[in-house]
N, C-alpha and C positions, 0 to 999 in steps of 0.2 A: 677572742672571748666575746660572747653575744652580749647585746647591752638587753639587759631586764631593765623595765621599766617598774618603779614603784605605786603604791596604789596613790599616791598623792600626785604625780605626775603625771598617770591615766587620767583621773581626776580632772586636772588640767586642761588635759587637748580636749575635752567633751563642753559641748556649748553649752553657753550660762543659760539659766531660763530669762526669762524675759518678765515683766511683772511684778506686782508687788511681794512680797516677802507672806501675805496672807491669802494672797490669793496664788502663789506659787503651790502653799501647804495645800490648799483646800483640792488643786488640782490632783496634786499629788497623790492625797487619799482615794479619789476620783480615779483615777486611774489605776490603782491596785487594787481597789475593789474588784475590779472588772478585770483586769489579770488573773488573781483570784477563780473567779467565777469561770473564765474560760479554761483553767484546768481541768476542771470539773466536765463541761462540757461548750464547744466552739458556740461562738452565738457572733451577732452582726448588730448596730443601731445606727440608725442616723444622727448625727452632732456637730455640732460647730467648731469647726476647726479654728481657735483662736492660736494667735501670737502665744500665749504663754501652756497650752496644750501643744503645740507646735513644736516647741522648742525641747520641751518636757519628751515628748518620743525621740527629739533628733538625739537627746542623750541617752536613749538607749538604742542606737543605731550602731552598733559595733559589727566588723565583719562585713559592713557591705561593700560597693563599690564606690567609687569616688562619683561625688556630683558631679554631672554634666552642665556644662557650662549655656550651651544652648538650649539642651530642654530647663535649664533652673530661669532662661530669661525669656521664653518661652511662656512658660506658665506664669509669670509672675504679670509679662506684658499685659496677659489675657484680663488678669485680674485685677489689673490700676484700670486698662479699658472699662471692665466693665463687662468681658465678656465672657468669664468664666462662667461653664453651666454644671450643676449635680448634674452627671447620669448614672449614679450607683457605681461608677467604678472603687474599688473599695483599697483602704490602709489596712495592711495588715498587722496585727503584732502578735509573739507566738505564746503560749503557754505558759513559757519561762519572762515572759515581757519584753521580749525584744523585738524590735524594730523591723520587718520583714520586709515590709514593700510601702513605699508612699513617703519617700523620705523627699524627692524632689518638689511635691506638695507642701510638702511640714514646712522646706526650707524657703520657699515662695511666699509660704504667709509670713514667717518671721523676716524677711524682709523687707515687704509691704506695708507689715503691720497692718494688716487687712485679714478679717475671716471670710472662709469659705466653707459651703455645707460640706460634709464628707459622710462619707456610709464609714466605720471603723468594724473590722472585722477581730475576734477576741478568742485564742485560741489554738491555733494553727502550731505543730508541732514546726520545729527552728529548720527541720533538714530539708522542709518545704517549700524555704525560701529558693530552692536550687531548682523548682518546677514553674518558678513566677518566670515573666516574661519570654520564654523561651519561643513563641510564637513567634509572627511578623507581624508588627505595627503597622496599623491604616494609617497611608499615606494623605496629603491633602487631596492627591488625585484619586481616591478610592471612596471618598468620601463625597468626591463633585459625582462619580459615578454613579453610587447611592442614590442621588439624585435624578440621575437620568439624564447627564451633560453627556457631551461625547470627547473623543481625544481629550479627555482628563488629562493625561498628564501634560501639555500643551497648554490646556486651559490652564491647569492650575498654575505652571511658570510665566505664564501672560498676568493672569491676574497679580501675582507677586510684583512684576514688573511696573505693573499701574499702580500699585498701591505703594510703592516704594518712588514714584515718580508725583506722583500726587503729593507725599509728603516733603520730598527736596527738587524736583524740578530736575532729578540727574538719576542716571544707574551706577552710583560710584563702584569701585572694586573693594569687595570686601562691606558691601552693605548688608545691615540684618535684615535679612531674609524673613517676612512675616508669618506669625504660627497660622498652624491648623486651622483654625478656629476663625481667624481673620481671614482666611483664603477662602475659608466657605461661606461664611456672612457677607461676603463683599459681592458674592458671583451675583447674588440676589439684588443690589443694587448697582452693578455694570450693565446696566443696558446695551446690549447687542455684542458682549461682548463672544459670544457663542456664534453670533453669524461671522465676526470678526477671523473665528478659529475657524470655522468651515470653507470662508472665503482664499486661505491662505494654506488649504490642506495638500493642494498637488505642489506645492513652492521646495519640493526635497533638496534638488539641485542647487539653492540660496542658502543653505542648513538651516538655523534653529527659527523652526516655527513658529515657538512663543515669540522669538523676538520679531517678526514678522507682525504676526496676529495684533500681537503689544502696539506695535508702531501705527497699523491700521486703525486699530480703535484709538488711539489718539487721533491722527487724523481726524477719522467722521466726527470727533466730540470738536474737533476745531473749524474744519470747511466741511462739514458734511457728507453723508457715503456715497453720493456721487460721484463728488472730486477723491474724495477717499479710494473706492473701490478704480476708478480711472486710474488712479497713478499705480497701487499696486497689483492692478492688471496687466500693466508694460512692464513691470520689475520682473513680474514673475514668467509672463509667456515669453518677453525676449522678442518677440516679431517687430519687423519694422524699425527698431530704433538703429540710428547711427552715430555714429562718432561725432563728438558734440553737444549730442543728447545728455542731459543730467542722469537720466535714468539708464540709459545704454551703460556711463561708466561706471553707475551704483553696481552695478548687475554686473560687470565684470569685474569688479573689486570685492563684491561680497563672494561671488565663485573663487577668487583667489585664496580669499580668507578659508575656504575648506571648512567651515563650521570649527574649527580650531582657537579663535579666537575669544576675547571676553564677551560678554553679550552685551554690556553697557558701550564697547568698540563696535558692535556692528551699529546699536540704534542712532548713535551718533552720526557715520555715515551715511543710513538712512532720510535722518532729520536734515544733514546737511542738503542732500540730497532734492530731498521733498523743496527748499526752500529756493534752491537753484532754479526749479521745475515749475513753482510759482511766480517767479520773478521774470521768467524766459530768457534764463540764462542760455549762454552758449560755453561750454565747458570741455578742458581736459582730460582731467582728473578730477575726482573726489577728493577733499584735502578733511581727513575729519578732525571738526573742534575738540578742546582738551573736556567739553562737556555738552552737554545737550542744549543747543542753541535755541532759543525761541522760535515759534515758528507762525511761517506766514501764514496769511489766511488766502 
């Protein structure tokens, strides 16, 4: 037997608004007005998308897909930062008043309790919702290209790596991965982090280049890209080192590793590496720490 759900128990699962009880109402008219009017014919305006507008569309959200968890903290990051920008990408909602497109937005303000501008689009017949996103979303690395970076995608897992390094001192497993938005504002102030990725481009045989790139531009921000560019010129070309060498057994442990590994496990052997290298160790093995060790200068 199907279980039907009654209208008071629909009711229920739909989120409460948020706000006062008078300014609930006044939205509320606000908003049907403008339903309304885009039966009649679609139309677009710019508005501020408050908490209690917000919350007012996620209730007539029915039928869509379930929030995602990483674009809902995502956007919300962007916007406690500071760095959410309007570019006219627009909320849709349809004819009949429902909730089309822009529900990850709506549900970002009402949990920040923070507004942000939005274009709201009024109108759009409901079966149109099945035309929205069906495209490919710009990547972080699509967006460094825009720009006129090179090996974007490189870049952009380097930059992630520092910025994620910057704020704990570690590449944990299972660290939040920084939005869009944060990977492209940051390129702007990474100084040299682009010769960083060019310096490390023939390095295929050590696998993943951002963490390479990543590891180098720490480096130079700590001894400089002399000594920087010096040590992971031996990692990478492999001439001349022998057994003993810190950097001979990085370079044959990270070949072991086959690019298979976590990338927070390879920069740890690196760093270990690196510290071995500056102290004038003489060494067996690489042993890596359970975390990103400080490093010598």
């Amino acid at each position: 037997m199907l279980n039907v759900l009654t209208e008071k128990q629909i009711e229920e699962t739909l989120p409460k608004p948020v706000g006062s009880p008078a300014e609930i109402k006044r939205m509320e008219a606000w908003l049907d007005e403008r339903v309304a009017k885009g039966k009649k014919t679609p139309f677009s305006e710019v508005v501020t998308l408050t908490p209690v507008l917000a919350s007012l569309l996620l209730g007539r959200n029915t039928n869509n897909r379930n929030i995602m968890r990483m674009n809902g903290e995502a956007i919300r990051n962007d916007i406690l930062a500071g760095r959410w920008m309007f570019n006219g990408e627009s909320i849709v909602i349809s004819d009949t008043g429902i909730l089309l497109d822009g529900q990850h937005r709506c549900d970002a303000v009402t949990q920040t309790g923070m507004s942000i501008p939005v274009s709201l689009v009024f109108g759009a017949e409901e079966e149109a919702r099945f035309t929205i996103d069906i495209g490919s979303p710009k990547s972080a690395a699509n967006f460094l290209h825009m720009k006129g970076y090179k090996d974007c995608n490189n870049m952009a897992a380097a930059i992630a790596l520092v910025i994620q390094y910057q704020k704990s001192g570690d590449i944990p497993k299972g660290y939040s991965r920084p939005t869009k938005t944060e990977i492209v504002q940051s390129v702007g102030e990474l100084k040299g982090i682009q010769a960083s990725i060019d310096f490390v481009s023939g390095a295929r045989i050590l696998g993943s280049r951002s963490t390479l790139a990543f590891c180098h531009y720490i480096f130079k921000k700590r001894s400089g890209a002399v000594v920087a560019d010096d040590f992971m010129g031996r990692l990478i070309d492999g001439s001349g080192l022998r057994k003993g060498d810190p950097i001979y057994h990085c370079r044959e442990r990270l070949i072991a590793m086959k690019g298979n590994s976590y990338v927070g496990d390879r920069a740890r052997v690196i760093f270990r590496t690196w510290n071995h290298w500056r102290q004038g160790d003489t060494i067996t093995k690489v042993i890596a720490p359970s975390k990103l060790p400080k490093l010598e200068r």
